[in-house]
N, C-alpha and C positions, 0 to 999 in steps of 0.2 A: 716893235714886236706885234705881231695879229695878234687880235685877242678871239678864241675859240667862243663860238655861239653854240651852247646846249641847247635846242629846243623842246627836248623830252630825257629825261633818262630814268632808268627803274632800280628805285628805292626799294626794294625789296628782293627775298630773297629768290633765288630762279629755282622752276619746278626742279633742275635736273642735279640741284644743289650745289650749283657755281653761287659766288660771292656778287651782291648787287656791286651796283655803280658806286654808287653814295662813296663810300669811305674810301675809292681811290680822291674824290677833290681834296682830302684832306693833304693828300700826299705831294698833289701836284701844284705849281707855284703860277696858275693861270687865272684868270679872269672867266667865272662860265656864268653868264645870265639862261635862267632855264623858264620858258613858259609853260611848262605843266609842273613840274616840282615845289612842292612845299612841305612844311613841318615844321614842329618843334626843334629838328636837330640841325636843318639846317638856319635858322636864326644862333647857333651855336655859332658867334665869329670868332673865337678861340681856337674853335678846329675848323671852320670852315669861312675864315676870313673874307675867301675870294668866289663868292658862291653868292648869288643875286638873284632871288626867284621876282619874276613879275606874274608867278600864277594872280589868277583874278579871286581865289578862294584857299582856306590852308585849312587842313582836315582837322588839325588841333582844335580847328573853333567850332568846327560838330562834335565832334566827340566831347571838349568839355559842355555844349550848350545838351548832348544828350541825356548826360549823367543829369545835369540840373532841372532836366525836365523828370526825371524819372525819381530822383531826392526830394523835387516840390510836392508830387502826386504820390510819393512814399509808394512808389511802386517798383518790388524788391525781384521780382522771377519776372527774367526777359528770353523774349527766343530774338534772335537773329537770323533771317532767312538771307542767304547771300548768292548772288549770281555770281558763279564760276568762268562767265562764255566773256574772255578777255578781248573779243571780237567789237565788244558792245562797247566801253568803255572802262579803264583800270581804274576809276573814282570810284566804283562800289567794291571791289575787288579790295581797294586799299582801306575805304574808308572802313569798311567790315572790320578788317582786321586789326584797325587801329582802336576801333570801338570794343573788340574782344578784348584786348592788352587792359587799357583802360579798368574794364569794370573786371576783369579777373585779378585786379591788384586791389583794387577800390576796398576803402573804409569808414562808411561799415559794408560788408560784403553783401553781392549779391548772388541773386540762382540763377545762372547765364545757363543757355542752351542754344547750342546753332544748328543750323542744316544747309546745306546747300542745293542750287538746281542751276542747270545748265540751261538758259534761254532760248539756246540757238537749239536742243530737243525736247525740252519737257514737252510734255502735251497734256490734254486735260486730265485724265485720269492722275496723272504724276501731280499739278496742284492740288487736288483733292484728297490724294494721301498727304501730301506734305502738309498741309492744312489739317487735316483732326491731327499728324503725331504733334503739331505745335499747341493745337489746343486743349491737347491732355498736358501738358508740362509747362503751360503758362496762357497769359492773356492779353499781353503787350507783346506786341511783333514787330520789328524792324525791318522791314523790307528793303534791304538792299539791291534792288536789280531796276533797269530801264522805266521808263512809264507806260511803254507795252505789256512787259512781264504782270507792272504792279496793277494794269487795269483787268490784265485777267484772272489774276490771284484775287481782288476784289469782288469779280463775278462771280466764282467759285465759291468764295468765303460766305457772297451772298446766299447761292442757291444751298449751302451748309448750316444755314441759318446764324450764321458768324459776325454778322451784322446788326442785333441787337440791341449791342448795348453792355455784352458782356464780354467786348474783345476791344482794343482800340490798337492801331497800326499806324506807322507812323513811315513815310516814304522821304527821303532827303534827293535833295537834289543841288548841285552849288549856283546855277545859274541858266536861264532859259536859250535855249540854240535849238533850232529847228534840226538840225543835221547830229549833232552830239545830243543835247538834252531836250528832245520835246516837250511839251508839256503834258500834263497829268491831265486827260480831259473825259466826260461819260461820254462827249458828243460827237460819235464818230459815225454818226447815221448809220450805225447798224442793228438790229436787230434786239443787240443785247444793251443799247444805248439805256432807255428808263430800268434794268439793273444794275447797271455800274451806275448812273445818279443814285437811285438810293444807298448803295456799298460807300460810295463816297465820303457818307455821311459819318463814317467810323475812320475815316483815314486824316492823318494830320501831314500836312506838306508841310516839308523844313527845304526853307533856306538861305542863305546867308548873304543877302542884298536887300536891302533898304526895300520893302512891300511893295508899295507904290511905284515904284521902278522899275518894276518887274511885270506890272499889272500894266497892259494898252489904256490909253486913257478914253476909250469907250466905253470900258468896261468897270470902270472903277468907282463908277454908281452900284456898282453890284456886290460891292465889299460894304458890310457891316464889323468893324472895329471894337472889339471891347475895350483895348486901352491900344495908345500909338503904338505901332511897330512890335506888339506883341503876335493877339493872334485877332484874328477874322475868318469870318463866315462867309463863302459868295454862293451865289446863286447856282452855281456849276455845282453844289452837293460839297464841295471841298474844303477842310478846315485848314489856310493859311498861315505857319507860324513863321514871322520874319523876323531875321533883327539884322544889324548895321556892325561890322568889324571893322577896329581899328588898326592900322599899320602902322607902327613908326619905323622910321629910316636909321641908318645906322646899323 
């Protein structure tokens, strides 16, 4: 019998309020290895026996590493700024949503607040409103969208004077790809390059691959480590937090 290859399918639920994918596997008696799909439900092999993700990342392990980031620093009012533009990629689109679930259940509770912008039209006047309504209603922001989005939101935040010291942002990304995930960089020889260095210096990169792995090894004189695999400093202005996820099979 051929065994069906999933390459992608959508776990969630569709704008025009059709039923996601997901819970037909449970129904059906195939074999589907998926490379972008992951989650808690599907490690469910009770209902979903025959469902084998070789995603390289699973959202369950940001959204729990978020909350412990934000339990450690007892920081209780969060905003969520999430990109909408499913163009760019559905990792921030999911992980958002999965990060809302999470802390609107969460105990002890927190002051959650979102907003969303549309990457492929904001323009600057639009981050700069979205930016004072998140700083009137909190001071931790999760910036869900691309590293385009988040270097220009950082600019703006800059020239807001949001950059202080009395704001800290925190931008997730699961894994470096020039084409899908570029990287978070000030240095993009333009104009507004020595702003975004300094802006940087309030933004914390999450993600979920062993640091050094992730870092060119030319460049990895330019990490300073406070302890292994937690967090670091580099020279690019950008605060670093990685750590290592385990899989087991079965």
């Amino acid at each position: 019998m051929p065994i069906p290859l999933c390459g992608t399918f959508n776990v969630r639920e569709k704008k025009d309020g059709g039923k996601p994918f997901l819970p037909l596997l449970a129904e059906w008696n195939h074999l589907f290895i998926t490379a972008s799909g992951s989650g808690e439900a599907l490690r469910n092999k009770e209902k979903y026996p025959t469902v084998v993700s070789t995603a390289p990342t699973d959202n369950s392990g940001f959204t729990s590493f978020f909350k412990a980031i934000l339990l450690t620093f007892s920081w209780k009012t969060v905003f969520l700024l999430c990109d909408t533009n499913d163009e760019v990629t559905s990792f921030y689109v999911a992980t958002c949503g999965s990060v809302k679930r999470l802390l609107k259940g969460s105990i002890p509770p927190f002051s959650l607040h979102d907003g969303t912008f549309n990457s492929a039209l904001v323009r600057e006047p639009d981050l700069a409103g979205l930016l004072r309504m998140t700083s009137s209603r909190a001071r931790v922001l999760f910036l869900f969208g691309n590293s385009a989005s988040t270097r220009q939101f950082m600019v703006e935040a800059h020239k807001l004077n949001m950059t202080s010291g009395d704001h800290v942002y925190f931008f997730p990304q699961p894994f470096k790809s020039e084409e899908i995930f570029p990287e978070l960089t000030w240095k993009l020889h333009r104009s507004d390059d020595d702003v975004a260095r300094q802006a940087f210096r309030s933004v914390f990169y999450i993600a979920a691959e062993t640091l050094f792995n992730r870092v060119p090894l030319g460049r990895q004189k330019e990490l300073s480590c406070i302890t292994s695999n937690t967090i670091c400093h580099s020279s690019d202005g950008v605060s670093r937090w990685g750590w290592s996820l385990t899989y087991e099979a079965g």
